[in-house]
Structures are given as C-alpha cells and as structure tokens.
C-alpha positions in Angstrom: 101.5 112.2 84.3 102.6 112.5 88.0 106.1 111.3 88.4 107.9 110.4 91.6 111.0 109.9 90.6 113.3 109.8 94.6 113.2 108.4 97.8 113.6 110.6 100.6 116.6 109.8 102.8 119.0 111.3 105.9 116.8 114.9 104.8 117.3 114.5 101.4 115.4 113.8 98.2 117.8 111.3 96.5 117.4 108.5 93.5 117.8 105.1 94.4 120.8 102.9 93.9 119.0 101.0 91.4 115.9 102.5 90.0 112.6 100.6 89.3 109.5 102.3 87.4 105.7 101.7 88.9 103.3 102.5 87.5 100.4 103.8 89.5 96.4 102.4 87.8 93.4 105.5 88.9 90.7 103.0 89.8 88.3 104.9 88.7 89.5 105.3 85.0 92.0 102.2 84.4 94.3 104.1 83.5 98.1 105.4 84.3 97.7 108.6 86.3 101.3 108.4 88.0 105.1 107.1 87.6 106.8 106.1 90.9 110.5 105.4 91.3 111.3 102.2 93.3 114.5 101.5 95.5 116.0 98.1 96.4 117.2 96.8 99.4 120.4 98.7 99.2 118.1 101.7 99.6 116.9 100.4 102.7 120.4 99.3 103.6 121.6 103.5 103.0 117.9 104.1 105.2 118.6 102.4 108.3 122.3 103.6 108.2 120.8 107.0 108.5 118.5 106.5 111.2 121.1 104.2 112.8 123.1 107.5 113.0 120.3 109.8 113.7 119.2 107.7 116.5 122.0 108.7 118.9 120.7 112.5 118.8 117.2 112.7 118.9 116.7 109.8 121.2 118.1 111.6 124.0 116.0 114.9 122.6 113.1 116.4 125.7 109.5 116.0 125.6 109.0 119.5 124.9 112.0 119.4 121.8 109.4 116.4 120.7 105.9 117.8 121.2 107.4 121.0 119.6 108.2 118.5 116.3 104.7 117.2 116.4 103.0 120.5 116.6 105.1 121.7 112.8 104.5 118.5 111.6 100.7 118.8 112.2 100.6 122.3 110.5 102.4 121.1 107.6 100.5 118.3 106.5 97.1 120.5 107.2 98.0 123.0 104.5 97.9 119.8 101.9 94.7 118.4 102.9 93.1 118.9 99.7 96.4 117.5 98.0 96.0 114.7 100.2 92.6 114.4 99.3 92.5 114.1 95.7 95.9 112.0 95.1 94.2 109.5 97.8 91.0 109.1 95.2 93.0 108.9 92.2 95.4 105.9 94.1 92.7 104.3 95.5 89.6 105.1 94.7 88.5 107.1 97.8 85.9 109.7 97.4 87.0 113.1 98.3 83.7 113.9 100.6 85.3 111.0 103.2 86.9 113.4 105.2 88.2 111.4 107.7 90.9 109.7 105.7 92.5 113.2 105.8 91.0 114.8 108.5 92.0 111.5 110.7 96.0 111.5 110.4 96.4 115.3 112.0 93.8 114.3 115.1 96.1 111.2 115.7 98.9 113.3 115.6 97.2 115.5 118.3 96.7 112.4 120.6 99.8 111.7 120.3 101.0 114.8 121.8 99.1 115.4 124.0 99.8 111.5 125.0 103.4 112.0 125.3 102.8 115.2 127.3 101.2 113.4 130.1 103.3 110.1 129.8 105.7 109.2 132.5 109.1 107.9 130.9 110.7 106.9 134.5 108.1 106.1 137.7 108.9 104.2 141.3 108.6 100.8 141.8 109.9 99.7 145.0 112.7 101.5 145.5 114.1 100.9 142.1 113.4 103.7 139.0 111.9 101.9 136.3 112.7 103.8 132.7 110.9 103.7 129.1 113.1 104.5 126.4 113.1 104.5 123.1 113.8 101.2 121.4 115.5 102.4 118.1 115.2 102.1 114.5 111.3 101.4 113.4 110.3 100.0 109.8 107.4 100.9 109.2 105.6 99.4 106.8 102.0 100.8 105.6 99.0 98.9 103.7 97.0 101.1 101.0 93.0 101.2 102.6 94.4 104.2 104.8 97.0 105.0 102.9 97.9 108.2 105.2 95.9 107.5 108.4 98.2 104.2 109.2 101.6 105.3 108.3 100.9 108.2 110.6 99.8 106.6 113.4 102.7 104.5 113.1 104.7 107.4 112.5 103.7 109.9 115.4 103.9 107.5 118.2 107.9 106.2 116.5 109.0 109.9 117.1 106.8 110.7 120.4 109.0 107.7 122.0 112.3 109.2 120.7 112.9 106.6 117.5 113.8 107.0 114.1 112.2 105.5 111.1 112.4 103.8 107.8 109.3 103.9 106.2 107.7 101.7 103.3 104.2 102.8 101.9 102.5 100.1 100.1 102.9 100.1 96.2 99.2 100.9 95.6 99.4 104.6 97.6 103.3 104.8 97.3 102.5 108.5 95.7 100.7 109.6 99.1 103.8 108.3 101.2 106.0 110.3 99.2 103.9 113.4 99.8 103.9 112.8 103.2 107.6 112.9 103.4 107.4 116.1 101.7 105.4 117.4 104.8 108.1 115.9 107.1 110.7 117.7 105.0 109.0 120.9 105.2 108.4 121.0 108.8 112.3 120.5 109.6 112.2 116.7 111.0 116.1 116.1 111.6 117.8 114.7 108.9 117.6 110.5 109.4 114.5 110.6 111.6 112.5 109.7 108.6 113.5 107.8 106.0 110.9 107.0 102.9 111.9 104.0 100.5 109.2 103.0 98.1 109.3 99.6 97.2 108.6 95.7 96.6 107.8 93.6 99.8 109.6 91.2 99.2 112.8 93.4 98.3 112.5 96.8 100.9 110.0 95.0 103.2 111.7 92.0 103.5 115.5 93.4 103.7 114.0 96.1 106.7 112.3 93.3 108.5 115.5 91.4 108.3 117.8 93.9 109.3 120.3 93.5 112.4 119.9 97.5 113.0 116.0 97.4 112.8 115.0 96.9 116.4 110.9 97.1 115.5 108.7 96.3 112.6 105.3 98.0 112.6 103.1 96.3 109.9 100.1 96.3 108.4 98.1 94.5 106.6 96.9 90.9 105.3 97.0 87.9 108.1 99.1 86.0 105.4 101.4 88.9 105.0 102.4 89.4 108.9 102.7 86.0 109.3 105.8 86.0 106.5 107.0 89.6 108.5 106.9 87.5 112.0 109.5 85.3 110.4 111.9 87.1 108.5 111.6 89.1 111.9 112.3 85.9 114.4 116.0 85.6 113.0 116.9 89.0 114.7 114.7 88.9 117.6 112.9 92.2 117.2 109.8 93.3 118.5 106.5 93.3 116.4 103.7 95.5 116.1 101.2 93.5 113.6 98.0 94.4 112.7 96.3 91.8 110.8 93.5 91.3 108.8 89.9 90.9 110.8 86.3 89.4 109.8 84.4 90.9 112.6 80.8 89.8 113.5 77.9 92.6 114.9 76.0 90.6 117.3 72.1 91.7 117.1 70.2 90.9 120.5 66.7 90.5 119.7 65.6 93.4 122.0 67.8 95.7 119.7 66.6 98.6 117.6 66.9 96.5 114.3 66.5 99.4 111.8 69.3 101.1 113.8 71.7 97.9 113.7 70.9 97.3 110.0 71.4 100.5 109.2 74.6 101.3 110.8 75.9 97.9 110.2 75.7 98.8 106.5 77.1 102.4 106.9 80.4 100.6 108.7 80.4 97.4 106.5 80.4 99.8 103.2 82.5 102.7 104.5 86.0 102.6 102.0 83.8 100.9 99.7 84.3 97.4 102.7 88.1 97.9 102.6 88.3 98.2 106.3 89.8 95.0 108.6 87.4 96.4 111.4 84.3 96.4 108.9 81.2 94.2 110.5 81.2 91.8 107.3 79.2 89.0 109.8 75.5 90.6 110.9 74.1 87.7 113.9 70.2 88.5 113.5 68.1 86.1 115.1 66.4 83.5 113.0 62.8 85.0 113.7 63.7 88.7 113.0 65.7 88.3 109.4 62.8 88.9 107.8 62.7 92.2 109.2 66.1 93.2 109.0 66.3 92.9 105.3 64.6 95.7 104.2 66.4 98.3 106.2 69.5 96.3 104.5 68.6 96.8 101.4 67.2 100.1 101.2 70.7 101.1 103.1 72.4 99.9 100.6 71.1 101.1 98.0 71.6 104.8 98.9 74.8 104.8 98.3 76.0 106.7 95.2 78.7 105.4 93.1 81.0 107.0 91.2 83.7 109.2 90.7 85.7 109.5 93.8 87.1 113.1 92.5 83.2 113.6 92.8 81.5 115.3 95.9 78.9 113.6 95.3 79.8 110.0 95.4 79.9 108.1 98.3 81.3 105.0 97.4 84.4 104.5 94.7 86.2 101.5 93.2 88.0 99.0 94.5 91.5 99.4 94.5 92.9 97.6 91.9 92.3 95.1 88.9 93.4 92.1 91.7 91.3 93.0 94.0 88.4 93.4 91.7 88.2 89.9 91.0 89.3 88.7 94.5 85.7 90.2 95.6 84.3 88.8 92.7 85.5 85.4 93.0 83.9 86.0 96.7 80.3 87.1 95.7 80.7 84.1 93.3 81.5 81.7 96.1 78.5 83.2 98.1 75.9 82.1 95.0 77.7 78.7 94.4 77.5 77.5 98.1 73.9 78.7 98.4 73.4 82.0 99.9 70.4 84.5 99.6 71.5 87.4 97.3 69.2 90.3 98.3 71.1 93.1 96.8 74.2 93.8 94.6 76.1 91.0 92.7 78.7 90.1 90.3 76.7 92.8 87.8 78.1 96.4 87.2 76.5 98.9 89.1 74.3 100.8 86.6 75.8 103.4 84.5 79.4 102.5 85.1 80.7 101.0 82.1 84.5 101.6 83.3 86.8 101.1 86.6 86.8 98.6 89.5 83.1 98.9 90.8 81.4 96.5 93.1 77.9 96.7 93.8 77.0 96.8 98.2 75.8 93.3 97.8 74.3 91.8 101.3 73.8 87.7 101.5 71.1 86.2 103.8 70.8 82.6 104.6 74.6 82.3 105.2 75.9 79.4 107.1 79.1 79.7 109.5 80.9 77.5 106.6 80.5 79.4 104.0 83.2 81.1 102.5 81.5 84.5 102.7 81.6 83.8 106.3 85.1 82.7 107.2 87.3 84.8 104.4 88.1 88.3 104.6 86.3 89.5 101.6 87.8 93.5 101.8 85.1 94.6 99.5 81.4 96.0 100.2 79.8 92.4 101.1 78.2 91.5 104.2 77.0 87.9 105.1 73.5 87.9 107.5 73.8 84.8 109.8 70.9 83.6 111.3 71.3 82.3 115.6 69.3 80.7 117.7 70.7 81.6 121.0 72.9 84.1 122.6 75.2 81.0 123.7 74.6 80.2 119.6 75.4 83.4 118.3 78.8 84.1 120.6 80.0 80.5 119.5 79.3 81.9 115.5 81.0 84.8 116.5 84.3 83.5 118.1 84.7 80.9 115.2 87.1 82.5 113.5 90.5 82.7 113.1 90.6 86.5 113.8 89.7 88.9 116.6 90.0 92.4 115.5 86.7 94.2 115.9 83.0 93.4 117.7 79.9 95.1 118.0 76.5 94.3 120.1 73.1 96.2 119.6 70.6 95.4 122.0 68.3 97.6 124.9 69.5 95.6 127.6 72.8 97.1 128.5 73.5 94.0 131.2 72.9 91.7 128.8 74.9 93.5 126.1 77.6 94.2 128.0 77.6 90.0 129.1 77.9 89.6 125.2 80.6 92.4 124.9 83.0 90.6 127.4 82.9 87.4 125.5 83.7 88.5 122.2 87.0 87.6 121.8 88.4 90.6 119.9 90.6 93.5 120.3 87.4 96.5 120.2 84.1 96.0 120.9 81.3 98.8 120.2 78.0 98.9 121.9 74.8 100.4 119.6 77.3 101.9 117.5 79.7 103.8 119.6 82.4 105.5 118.3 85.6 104.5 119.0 88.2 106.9 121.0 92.1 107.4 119.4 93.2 107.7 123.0 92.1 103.6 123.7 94.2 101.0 122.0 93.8 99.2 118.9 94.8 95.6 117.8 93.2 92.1 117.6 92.9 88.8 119.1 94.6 85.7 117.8 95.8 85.6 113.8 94.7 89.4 114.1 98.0 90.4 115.3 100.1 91.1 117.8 100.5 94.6 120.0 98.6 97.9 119.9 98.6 101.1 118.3 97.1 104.1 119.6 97.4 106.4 122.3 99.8 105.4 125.7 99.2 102.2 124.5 100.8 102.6 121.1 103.4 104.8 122.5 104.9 102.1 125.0 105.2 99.8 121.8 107.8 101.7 120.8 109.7 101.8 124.2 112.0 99.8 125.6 111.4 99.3 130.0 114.8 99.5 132.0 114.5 98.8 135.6 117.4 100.8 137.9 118.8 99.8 141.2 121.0 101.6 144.2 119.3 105.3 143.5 116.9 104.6 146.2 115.9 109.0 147.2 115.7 109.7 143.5 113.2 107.3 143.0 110.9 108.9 145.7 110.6 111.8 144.0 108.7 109.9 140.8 105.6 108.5 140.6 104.6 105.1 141.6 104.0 102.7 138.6 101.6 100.4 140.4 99.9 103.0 142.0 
C-alpha cells in the first residue's frame, strides 16, 4: 500500500499536529490502494503563517525571477507524467490513454508564462500610474475530476502574480496533490510559497476560507459547496474565485450537421466518464429531427470501451467513488420514474464488469425541461435529449437553469448561430465544436460562480489594482490602460 504520511509546509515535508488516516478506495477494484495522512486546522493555521512570511519576499520578486520559476516547475512535473498518470487512474478512475489530464497542467503552465511575460503590472491612466500587485496569501482549494489540471491552474497564475499559497486537494485525489508538491519541492519553489495540507472541508477548507491572513479563496467545485465557501469567506471580506457546478445545454439548429452534433456531443458529454461541469448533459434537437439523431447517439455511445483505467485500451473508467455511484444511479432512476425514453445504458452493469463503480453512457429522449435529468447536475455519463420547437423555444430551455457555465450551437448558418451564441447566457460558448483556447477566460454565469481563471484573465484575479497620483512624467513613459 501507498502511504502518504506528511504535509508539505514552509519547504518541508512535515507530520501534522494531529494526524488523521484516509484511506484512499481504487474505483476500479474497491479496494484500499493508498494511506493518506490528514492535518487539522492547526496545520493550516502553521500554512498560512508560512506564506504570510514568505509573502514579503517573493512578492516583490521580477518577472523574469518568476517566469524563471515556472519554466523548472514545468520540467519537474514533465519527468512524472507517467506517475501522474497512473496514480490519477487508480484515485479516480481515469484511463491512462486520456492524455490531457496530464498533458493539460504543463501547457497551462506555459500560458501562464508566457501570459505574465507580456502582462503590464503598472500602465497610464490620465496622468496617474495605475499598479497590479499581488494580493497575498491564496487557499486554494481543488475538486478531484481534474485532480491536477485545476490545482495548477490555480496554482500557476497564484505565483505568476507574485502570491503565496496554501493548498487543499480534495480527499478523493489527495495522493496526486501530494505528488505535486513533490514537483514543487524539487524544482526549488522558495520555502512558504507553497504550502500542501490535506484535509476535511469542513476542518482545513473551512479554517483557510476563514482565515484573517487569507486575502483569496480559489475554489472548485459543487454549487452547494461555494455557496458555504462564499460565507465562511464574507466574515473577512476576501475576494473569491468560485467555479461552480454547470448543466450546460448544446443547442442543435435544424440546418446543422446532426451526425456531427450527436456525435461530438457524446464524445464531450462522456469524456471523464460525464464528470466534467462543462459537459453538454442537455442536447436541444428539434422535435422533427430526434428521430434522426438517435442513432448516431446510440451507436456513439456504445463505442466506448470500459474498463480498466490502468488499461490502454479503455476509454471510459469508473466513477469516482461508492457515493457517487449511487448519486448517478439514483439520477438514471429519476429519468425512468418521471418518464423519459431510455435508448441506451441504464441502471444495469455494463457487460462483463462484475466489480468497481461502472456506469453504462446511458442517453434519455423525450425529456421535458422539469425533469430531474434536466435541471440536476448528474456528473456521470448521462445526457438528456430535449425536444424545441423554436429557436426563441430552445434559448428559453436553454437559459432555464440555475447555472451558466458552458454553451454550444451546431448549425450551417453562422449568422444565425452566432445570434444563438450571444444569448446563451453562460460563461463559454463553442460553435460546431470548437476547441476552446487556455489563453480566453473561464467561469460561469449566475449560481456557476464568480471570477475567471485562465490566461490575463485568471492572472488579474490574483492582483490587487492601486491607482498612484503626483508622478505625473513617470507615468508617460507606460502604457495607456484604456488605450
């Protein structure tokens, strides 16, 4: 068995004050695979002490002192790749041939360089200098569907800006946060830049969102969740970074290629076996053309191969986690009860696994904007077909919903799709399956959260803006903010 048995703080591998076991479930085989040692919030008390003190150095530290840090940081955790690969699919099921979940973090980390290389921390306006700086101690606090990717976005952009960090991996891929601290010990990040406390939410998390010395909370993860972070947080005043969950609808225009939309729709809705808040859970095919559409669903769906995630082969894995098992259960359960059209998938195992937290790729027809298939976010490989009348129909289906995190529109005519694009209320929308670019922002809408992560955009989340008066010829030499 695995065993991680520190925290990692002020550049040191240390045991917490108090020390709780967790045990770590593989997926895939029900069974222990790992031991992880748990801190309290006296750990994260000791944490933000550290970064407290580190803060005073390496926020006053140049661009090139920082892009320098990056670039060892990015060669570091590229040497364990396939270490990050395989503890990934033994915490949480992910199958080793989904590259991007560890190809991902070190391109985000190249954004972000070459981000703060460009960015402008002081610019003109008027005659007054206005300044970015960094706004201090971050928590950071990580959900487990991209157990690396997230925590380094959050990460990257913290230390691009200049802050230090405490950060708290969820329970479910605690392992993976504690080999990423190993990469940050190995390529020489300052003692107290990065702190690493594994822990309970409502211990760590809660005590860092609390703190008086935290002056940011970056979270991710379930609407429910941030909404608790947003206030333990108000008592301090400290900014917020939320990303939320997301039940986002693809919108298929009539004149679209429907194979294509099925298809892809499927391919995104499925990919981390549907544990993605940007998956297209809600397909809008127009009532006369569902007939049509669900044999490219199907037959999409079918082609995925489930197994082992330590398996080439497989392109789909568990679920996470016993709990979550049944929460997509107790969904496809709702879908039958309240009289949707199963057309693949279901409540049965998938055919030859007699072990581990599988889900079929089950797709409903026939689903009505009430259903619970259709409001809740499911996280697991279901999609729910809707049926629209109208493009005025299909918007207001679309925009009925509590969250606004992702949006998609297939269709030929680019006017018209763009019209549709525009009034999706939602944080990204892809047209015909675009891919998205980690230089553009990311966040949602409404109960989707609050602020953006991802290039300059992410990076001025974690600045302060201080506006300077009375140095009137040394602000003509900068550039002007408003053009």
């Amino acid at each position: 068995m695995q065993k991680y048995p520190h925290l990692y703080i002020d550049g040191r591998w240390t045991e917490p004050i108090e020390a709780y076991e967790h045990e770590l479930v593989d997926p895939t085989r029900e069974e222990v695979f790992a031991q992880v040692t748990l801190g309290t919030s006296a750990d994260a008390d000791r944490a933000v002490a550290a970064a407290r003190r580190a803060f005073e150095s390496f926020s006053t530290t140049s661009v090139d002192d920082r892009i320098a840090l990056i670039d060892r940081i990015i060669d570091v955790y590229e040497s364990y790749a396939d270490d990050f690969s395989e503890l990934i699919a033994r915490e949480v099921g992910i199958p080793v041939g989904s590259h991007a979940q560890v190809t991902g973090p070190a391109q985000h980390m190249r954004v972000a360089r070459d981000t703060l290389r460009e960015y402008a921390f002081e610019a003109r306006v008027g005659g007054a200098i206005v300044r970015r700086e960094p706004i201090g101690v971050c928590a950071l606090i990580s959900p487990w569907n991209w157990p690396v990717q997230t925590g380094v976005i959050k990460l990257i952009y913290a230390l691009a800006a200049g802050c230090t960090v405490v950060a708290k991996p969820s329970l479910n891929s605690a392992a993976s946060g504690a080999l990423l601290a190993q990469v940050l010990h190995e390529a020489e990040v300052p003692p107290g830049v990065v702190n690493l406390v594994n822990g309970r939410g409502r211990d760590v998390g809660d005590a860092l969102t609390r703190h008086p010395d935290v002056d940011m909370v970056s979270f991710t993860g379930s609407t429910g969740a941030g909404k608790v972070v947003g206030a333990a947080a108000a008592d301090t005043v400290k900014r917020l970074c939320l990303e939320l969950g997301g039940k986002s609808a693809n919108i298929v225009l009539p004149d679209a290629d429907l194979e294509q939309a099925a298809r892809w729709n499927i391919q995104r809705c499925f990919f981390n076996t549907g544990q993605s808040c940007h998956a297209p859970s809600r397909m809008l095919v127009h009532e006369d053309q569902m007939e049509q559409a669900v044999p490219f669903l199907v037959d999409e769906a079918r082609r995925y191969q489930l197994g082992d995630p330590l398996d080439i082969a497989t392109t789909m894995g568990p679920v996470v986690s016993a709990a979550q098992y049944k929460s997509i259960r107790g969904h496809i359960q709702s879908g039958l009860d309240e009289g949707a059209k199963l057309v693949t998938g279901g409540l049965d195992r998938p055919e030859g696994l007699t072990q581990g937290y599988f889900v079929q790729p089950t797709v409903f027809t026939g689903v009505t904007p009430d259903m619970t298939i259709a409001k809740e976010e499911v996280f697991g490989p279901v999609l729910a077909v809707l049926p629209y009348r109208d493009e005025a129909e299909a918007l207001r289906i679309a925009n009925d919903s509590i969250y606004g995190l992702g949006g998609y529109v297939f269709g030929r005519d680019r006017a018209k799709a763009q019209r549709v694009a525009n009034a999706l209320r939602a944080g990204r929308i892809s047209f015909n399956g675009a891919p998205t670019d980690s230089y553009t922002p990311m966040g949602g809408y409404k109960q989707s959260g609050i602020g953006r992560s991802m290039g300059r955009f992410g990076l001025e989340e974690y600045l302060e803006v201080k506006s300077v008066y009375g140095f009137e010829d040394e602000a003509q030499a900068l550039p002007t903010l408003f053009g």
